[in-house]
N, C-alpha and C positions, 0 to 999 in steps of 0.2 A: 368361692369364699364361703356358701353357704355349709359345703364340704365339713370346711374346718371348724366352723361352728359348732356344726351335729356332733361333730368328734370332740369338740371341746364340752360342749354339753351332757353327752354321754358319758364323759369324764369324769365328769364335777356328781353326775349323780351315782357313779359307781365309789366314787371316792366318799360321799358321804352315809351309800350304805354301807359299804364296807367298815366303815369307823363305826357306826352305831354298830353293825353283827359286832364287830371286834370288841368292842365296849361291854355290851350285854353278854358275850360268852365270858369275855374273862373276869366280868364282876359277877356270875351265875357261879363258876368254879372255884369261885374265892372260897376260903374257910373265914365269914366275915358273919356278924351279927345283922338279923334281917334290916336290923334299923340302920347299922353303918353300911349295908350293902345298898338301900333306897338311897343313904345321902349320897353313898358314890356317883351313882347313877344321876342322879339331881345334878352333881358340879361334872359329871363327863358331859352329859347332854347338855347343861349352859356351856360349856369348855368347846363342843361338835358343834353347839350351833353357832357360836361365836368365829370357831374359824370357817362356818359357812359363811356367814354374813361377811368376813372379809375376802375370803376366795370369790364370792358376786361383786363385792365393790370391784375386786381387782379385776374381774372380768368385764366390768362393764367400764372400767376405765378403759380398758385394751381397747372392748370394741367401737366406745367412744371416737377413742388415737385415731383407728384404723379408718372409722368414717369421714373423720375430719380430714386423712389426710386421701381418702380415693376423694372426695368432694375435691378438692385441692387440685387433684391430679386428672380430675375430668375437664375443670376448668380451663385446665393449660391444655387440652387435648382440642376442647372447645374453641380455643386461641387456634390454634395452629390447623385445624379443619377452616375457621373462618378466612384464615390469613390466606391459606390455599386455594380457596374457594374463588377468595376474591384476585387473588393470579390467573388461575384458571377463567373465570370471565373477562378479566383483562388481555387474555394470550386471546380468547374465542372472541373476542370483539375484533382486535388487531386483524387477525384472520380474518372475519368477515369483512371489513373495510378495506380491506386490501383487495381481496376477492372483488368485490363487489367495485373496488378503482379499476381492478383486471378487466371487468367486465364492459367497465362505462368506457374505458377509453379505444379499445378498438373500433366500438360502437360510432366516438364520435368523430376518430379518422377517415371513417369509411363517408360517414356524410358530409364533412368539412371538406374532402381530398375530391368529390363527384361535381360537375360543375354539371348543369344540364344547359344545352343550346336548345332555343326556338327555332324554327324554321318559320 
């Protein structure tokens, strides 16, 4: 998961240098007066940063979704480890009580079944 992170991360920041290079070369090339090339520049970078600050929100709703729902789905894993757990001591009791009846009762035929005489 962290994977996709890096890679989304990685993303997000080549994505916004690339729009600034892109931004400053093609307002540098412009045939534009220095003072309407600064305000260009002004409303691209309010314009860059604005769709930064909504690519993080959206990013950070994703990863949000994503934690709420592994939370979600560890829970249910937590369930179903416990549910087993507790079969699993119910089968290994079963077993030991049985064993342990295996044991007691040949035990008590042998002494119930021996009579001893006196002379």
């Amino acid at each position: 998961m962290s994977s996709d992170r890096d890679e989304f991360g990685a993303f997000l920041v080549g994505f916004i240098v690339g729009g600034l290079t892109g931004a400053v070369v093609s307002l540098l090339f412009a045939p534009q007066s220095g003072e309407e090339t600064r305000a260009l520049i002004r409303d691209k970078s309010i314009e860059i940063r604005d769709k930064a600050a909504e690519t993080t929100e959206e990013a950070l709703a994703r990863a949000e979704a994503a934690a709420s729902e592994a939370r979600i789905r560890a829970e249910e894993l937590a369930k179903v480890a416990r549910a087993r757990a507790e079969e699993f001591s119910k089968e290994v009791r079963s077993r030991g009580e049985s064993a342990l009846d295996a044991v007691r009762k040949p035990s008590s035929k042998k002494s119930g079944g021996e009579t001893t005489t006196s002379s």
